[in-house]
Backbone as CSV, one residue per row, in Angstrom:
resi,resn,N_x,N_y,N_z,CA_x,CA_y,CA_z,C_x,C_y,C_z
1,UNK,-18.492,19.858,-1.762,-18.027,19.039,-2.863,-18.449,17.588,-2.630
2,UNK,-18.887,16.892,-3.674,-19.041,15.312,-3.291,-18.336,14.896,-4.815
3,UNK,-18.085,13.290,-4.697,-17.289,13.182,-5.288,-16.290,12.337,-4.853
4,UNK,-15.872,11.136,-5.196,-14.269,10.512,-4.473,-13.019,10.294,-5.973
5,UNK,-12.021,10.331,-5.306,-10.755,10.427,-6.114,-10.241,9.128,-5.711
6,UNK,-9.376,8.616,-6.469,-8.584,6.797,-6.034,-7.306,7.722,-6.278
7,UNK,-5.843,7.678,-5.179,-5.268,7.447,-5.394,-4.060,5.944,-5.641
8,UNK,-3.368,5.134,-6.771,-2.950,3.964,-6.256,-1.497,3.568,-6.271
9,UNK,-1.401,2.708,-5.934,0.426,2.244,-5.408,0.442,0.862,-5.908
10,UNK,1.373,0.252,-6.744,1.839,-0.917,-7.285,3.433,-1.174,-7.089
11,UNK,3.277,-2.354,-6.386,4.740,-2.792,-5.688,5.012,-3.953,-6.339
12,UNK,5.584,-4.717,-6.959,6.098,-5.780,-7.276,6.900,-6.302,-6.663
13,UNK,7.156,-7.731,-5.723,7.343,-8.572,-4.391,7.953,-9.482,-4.876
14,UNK,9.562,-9.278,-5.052,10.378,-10.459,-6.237,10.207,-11.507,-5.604
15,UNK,10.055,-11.862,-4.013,10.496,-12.748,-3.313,9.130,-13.074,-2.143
16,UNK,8.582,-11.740,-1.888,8.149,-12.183,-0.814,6.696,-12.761,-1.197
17,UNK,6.019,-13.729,-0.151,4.468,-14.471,-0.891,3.588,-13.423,-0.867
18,UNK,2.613,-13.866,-0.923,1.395,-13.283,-1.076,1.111,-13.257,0.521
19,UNK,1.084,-14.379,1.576,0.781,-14.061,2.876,1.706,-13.623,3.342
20,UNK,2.753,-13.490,2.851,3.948,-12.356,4.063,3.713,-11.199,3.728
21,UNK,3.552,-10.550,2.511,2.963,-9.754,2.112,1.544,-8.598,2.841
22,UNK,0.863,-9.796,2.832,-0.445,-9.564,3.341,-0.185,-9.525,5.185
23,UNK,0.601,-10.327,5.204,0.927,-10.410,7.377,1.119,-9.304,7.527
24,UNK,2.260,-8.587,7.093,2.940,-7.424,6.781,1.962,-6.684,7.692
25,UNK,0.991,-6.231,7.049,0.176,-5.201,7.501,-0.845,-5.542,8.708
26,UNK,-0.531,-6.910,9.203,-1.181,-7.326,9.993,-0.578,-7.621,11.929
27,UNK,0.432,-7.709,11.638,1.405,-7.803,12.743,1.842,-7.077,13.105
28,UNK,1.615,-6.472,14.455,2.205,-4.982,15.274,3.240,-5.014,15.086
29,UNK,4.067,-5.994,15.498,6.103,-5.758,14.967,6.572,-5.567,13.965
30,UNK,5.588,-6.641,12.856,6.041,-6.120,11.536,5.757,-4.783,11.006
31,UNK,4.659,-4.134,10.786,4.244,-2.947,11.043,5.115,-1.771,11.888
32,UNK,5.875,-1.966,12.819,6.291,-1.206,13.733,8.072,-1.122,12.832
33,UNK,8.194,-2.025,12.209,9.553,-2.051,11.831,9.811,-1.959,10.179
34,UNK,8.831,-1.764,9.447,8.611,-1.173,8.608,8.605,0.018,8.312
35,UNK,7.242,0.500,9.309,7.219,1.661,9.248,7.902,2.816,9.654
36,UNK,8.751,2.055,10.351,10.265,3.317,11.057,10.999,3.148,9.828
37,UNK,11.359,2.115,8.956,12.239,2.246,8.012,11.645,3.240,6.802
38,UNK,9.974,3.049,6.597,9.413,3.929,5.735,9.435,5.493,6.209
39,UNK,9.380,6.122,7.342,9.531,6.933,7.637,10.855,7.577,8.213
40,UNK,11.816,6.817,8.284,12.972,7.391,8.509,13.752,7.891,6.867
41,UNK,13.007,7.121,5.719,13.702,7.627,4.679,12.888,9.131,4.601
42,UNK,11.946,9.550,5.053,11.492,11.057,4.575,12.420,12.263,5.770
43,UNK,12.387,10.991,6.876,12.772,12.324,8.312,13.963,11.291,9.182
44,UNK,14.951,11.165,9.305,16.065,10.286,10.143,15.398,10.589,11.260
45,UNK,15.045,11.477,11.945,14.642,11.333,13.376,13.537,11.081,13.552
46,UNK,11.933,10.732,12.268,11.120,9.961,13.042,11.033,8.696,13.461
47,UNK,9.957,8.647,14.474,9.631,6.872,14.570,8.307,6.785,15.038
48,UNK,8.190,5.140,14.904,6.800,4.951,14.905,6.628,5.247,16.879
49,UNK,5.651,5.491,17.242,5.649,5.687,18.745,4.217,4.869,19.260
50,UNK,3.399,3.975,17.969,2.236,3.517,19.090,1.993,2.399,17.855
51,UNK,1.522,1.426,17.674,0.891,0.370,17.086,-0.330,-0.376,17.776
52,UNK,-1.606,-0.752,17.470,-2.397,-1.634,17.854,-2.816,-1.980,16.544
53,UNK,-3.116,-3.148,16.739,-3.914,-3.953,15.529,-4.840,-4.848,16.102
54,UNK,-6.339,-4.603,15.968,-7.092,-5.749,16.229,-7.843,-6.483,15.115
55,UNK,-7.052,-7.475,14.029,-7.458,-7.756,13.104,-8.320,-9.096,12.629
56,UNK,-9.448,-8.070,13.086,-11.171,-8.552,12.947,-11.761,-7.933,11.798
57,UNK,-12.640,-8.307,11.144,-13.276,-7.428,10.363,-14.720,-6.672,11.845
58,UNK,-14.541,-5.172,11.213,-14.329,-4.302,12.459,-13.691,-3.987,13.135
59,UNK,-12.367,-5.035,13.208,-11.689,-4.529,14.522,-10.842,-2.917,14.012
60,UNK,-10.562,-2.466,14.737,-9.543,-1.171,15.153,-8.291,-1.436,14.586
61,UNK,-7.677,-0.423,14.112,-6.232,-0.202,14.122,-5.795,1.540,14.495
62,UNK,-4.593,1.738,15.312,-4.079,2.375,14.807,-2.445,2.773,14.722
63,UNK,-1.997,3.793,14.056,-0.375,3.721,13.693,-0.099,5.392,14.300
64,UNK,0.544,5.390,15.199,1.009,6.620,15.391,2.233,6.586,15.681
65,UNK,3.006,7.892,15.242,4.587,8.113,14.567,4.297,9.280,15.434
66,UNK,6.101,9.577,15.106,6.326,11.536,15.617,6.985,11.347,14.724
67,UNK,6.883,12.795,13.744,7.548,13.734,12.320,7.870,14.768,12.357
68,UNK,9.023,15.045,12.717,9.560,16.969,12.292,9.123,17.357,13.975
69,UNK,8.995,16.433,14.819,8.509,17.189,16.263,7.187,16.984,16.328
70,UNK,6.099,16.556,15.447,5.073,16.377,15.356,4.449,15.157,15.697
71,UNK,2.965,14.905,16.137,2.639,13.472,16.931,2.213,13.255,15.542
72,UNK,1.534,12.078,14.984,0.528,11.786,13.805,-0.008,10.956,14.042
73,UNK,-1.195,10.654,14.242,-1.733,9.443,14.209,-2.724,9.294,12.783
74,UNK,-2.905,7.981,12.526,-3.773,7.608,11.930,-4.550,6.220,11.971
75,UNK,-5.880,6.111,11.974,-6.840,4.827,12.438,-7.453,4.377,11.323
76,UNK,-8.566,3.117,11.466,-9.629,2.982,10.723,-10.166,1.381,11.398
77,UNK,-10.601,1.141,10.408,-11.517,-0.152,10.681,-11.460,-1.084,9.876
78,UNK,-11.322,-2.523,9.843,-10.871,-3.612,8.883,-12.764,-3.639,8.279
79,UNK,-12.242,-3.851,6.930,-13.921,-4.311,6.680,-13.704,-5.168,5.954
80,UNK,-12.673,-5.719,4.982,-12.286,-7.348,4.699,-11.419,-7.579,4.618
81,UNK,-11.285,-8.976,5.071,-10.288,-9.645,5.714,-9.854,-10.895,4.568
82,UNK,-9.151,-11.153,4.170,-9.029,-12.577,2.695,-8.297,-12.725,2.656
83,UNK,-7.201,-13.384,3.456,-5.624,-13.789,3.466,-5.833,-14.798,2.117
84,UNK,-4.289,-14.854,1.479,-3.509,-13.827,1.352,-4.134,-12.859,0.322
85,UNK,-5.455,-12.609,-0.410,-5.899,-11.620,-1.257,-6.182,-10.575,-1.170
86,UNK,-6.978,-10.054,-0.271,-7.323,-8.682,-0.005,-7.561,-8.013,1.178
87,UNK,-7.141,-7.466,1.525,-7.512,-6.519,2.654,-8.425,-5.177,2.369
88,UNK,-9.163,-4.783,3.339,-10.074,-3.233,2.878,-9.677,-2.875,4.156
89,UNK,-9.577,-1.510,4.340,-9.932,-0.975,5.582,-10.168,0.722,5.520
90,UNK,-10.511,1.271,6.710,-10.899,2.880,6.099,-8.909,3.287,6.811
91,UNK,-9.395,4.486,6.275,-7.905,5.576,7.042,-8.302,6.721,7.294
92,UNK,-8.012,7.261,8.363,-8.508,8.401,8.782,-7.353,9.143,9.892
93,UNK,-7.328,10.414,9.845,-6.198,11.037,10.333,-6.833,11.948,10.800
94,UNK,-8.307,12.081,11.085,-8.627,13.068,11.933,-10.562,12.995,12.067
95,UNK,-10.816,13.219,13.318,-12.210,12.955,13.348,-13.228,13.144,12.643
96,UNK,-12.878,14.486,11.613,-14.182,14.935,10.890,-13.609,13.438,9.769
97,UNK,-12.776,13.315,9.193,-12.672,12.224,8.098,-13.486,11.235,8.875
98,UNK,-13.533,10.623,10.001,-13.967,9.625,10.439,-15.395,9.621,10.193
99,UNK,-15.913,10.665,10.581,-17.319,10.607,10.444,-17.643,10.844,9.202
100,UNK,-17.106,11.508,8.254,-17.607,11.591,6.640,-17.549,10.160,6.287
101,UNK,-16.815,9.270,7.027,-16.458,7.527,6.656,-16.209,8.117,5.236
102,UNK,-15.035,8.689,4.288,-14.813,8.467,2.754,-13.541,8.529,2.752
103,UNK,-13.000,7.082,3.208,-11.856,6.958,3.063,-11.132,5.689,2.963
104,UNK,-10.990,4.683,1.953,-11.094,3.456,1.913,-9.773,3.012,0.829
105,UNK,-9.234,2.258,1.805,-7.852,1.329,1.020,-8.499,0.273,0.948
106,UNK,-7.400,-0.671,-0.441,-8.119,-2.020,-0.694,-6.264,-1.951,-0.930
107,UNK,-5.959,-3.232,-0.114,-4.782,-3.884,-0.450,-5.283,-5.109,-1.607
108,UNK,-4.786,-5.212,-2.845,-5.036,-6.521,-3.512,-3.831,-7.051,-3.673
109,UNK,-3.590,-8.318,-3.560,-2.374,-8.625,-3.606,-2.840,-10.218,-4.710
110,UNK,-1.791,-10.042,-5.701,-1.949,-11.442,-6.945,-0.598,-12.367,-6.683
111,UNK,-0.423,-13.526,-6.925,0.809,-13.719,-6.851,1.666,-13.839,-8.195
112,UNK,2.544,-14.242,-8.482,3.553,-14.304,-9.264,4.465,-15.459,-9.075
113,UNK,5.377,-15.685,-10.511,6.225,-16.760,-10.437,6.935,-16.906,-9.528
114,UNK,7.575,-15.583,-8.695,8.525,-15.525,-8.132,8.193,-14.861,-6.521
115,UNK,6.754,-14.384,-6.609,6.349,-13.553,-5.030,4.959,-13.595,-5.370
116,UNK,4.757,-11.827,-5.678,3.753,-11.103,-5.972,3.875,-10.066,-6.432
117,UNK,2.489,-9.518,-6.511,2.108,-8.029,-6.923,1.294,-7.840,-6.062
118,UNK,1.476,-6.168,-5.205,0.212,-5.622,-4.400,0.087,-4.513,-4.805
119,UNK,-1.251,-4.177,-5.026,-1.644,-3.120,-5.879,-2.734,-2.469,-4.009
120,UNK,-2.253,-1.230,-4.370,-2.954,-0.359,-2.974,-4.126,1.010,-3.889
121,UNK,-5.507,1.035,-3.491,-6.048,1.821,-4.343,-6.687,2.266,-2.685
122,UNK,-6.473,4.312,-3.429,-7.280,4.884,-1.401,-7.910,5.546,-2.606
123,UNK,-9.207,5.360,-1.935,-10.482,6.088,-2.214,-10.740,6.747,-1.150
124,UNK,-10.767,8.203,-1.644,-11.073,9.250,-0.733,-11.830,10.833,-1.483
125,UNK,-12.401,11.514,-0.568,-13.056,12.533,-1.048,-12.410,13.137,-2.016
126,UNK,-13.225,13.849,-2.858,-12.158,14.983,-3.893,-12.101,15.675,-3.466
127,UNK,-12.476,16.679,-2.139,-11.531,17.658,-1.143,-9.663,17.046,-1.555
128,UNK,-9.589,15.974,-0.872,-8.236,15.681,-1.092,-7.438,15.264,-2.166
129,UNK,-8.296,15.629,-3.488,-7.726,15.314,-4.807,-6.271,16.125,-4.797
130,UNK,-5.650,17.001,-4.190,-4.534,17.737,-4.731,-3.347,16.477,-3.870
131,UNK,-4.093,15.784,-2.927,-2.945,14.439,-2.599,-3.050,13.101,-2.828
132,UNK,-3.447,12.981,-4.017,-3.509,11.683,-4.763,-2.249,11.866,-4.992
133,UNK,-1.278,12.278,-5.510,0.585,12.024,-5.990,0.880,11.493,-4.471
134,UNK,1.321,12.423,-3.524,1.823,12.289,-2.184,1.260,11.244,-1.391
135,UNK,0.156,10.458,-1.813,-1.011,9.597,-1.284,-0.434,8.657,-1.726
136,UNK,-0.093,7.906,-2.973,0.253,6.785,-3.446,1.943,7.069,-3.344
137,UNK,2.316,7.956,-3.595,3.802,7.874,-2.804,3.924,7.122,-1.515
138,UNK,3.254,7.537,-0.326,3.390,7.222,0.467,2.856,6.085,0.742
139,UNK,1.980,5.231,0.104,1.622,3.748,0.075,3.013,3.160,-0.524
140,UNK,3.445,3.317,-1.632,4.715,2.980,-2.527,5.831,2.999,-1.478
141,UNK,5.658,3.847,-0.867,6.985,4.137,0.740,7.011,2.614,1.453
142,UNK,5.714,2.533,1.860,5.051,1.568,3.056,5.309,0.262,1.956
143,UNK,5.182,0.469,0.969,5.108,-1.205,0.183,6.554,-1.525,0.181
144,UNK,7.563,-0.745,-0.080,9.100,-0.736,-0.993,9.947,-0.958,1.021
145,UNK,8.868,-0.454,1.987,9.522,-0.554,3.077,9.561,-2.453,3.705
146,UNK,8.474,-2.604,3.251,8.031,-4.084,4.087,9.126,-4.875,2.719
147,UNK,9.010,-4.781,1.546,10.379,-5.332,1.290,11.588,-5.577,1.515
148,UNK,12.067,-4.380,1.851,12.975,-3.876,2.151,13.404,-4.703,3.875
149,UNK,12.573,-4.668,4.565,12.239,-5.368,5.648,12.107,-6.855,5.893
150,UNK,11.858,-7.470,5.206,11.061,-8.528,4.770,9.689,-8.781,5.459
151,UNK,9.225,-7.850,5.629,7.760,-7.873,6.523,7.917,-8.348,7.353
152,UNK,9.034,-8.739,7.989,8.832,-9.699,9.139,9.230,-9.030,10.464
153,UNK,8.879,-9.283,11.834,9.230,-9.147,12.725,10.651,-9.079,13.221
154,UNK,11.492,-8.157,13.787,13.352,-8.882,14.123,13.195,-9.894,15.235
């Protein structure tokens, strides 16, 4: 099959800026404390269990959790960097994705009277068209979490 599918996620940020917003995804603590709150609403007993961020364009990331007893990881690679506007990076959850490289988030983030708007679009193969719903759910998780959080570090 060739072919890519966008799934996307739109969060509206009553309060928070455009660069807290954007840090959010940039800061191992913030990241680390988010994402236990985003994932404890699907499973109370997961958590995040690994964070690195080397945020370079190129640099590395990755996020690994345990779910249901399960390890998960997932990686990629920054390819732009535009505080507070955009972020790109790939996602990948397993080696063959890595090497097909077809797997690409674009964080855009606009601001507003009062915060922002971040709009999350994953471009990925149409193999995985049946998780475009569960795909932008789970960006919508990660966005409604760093609110919820205030993106920030405790």
């Amino acid at each position: 099959m060739t072919g890519m599918v966008t799934a996307v996620a739109r969060h509206e940020f009553a309060t928070l800026t455009p660069e807290q917003v954007y840090d959010a995804w940039l800061d191992p603590e913030a990241v680390r404390i988010w994402g236990d709150r985003n994932l404890k609403e699907r499973d109370a007993s997961a958590r995040v269990t690994r964070i690195e961020i080397d945020p370079k364009v190129g640099g590395r990331f990755v996020f690994a959790d345990i779910r249901g007893g399960e390890e998960s990881e997932a990686w990629g690679y920054y390819r732009v960097l535009d505080r507070p506007r955009l972020l790109v990076f790939t996602w990948f959850t397993s080696v063959q994705e890595e090497v097909e490289d077809a797997s690409t988030v674009t964080l855009s983030i606009t601001p507003t009277a009062g915060g922002c708007v971040a709009t999350m679009s994953h471009e990925m193969s149409v193999e995985w068209a049946d998780y475009i719903e569960p795909t932008a759910k789970a960006w919508s998780g990660m966005l409604r979490a760093i609110e919820e959080t205030r993106g920030q570090p405790a």
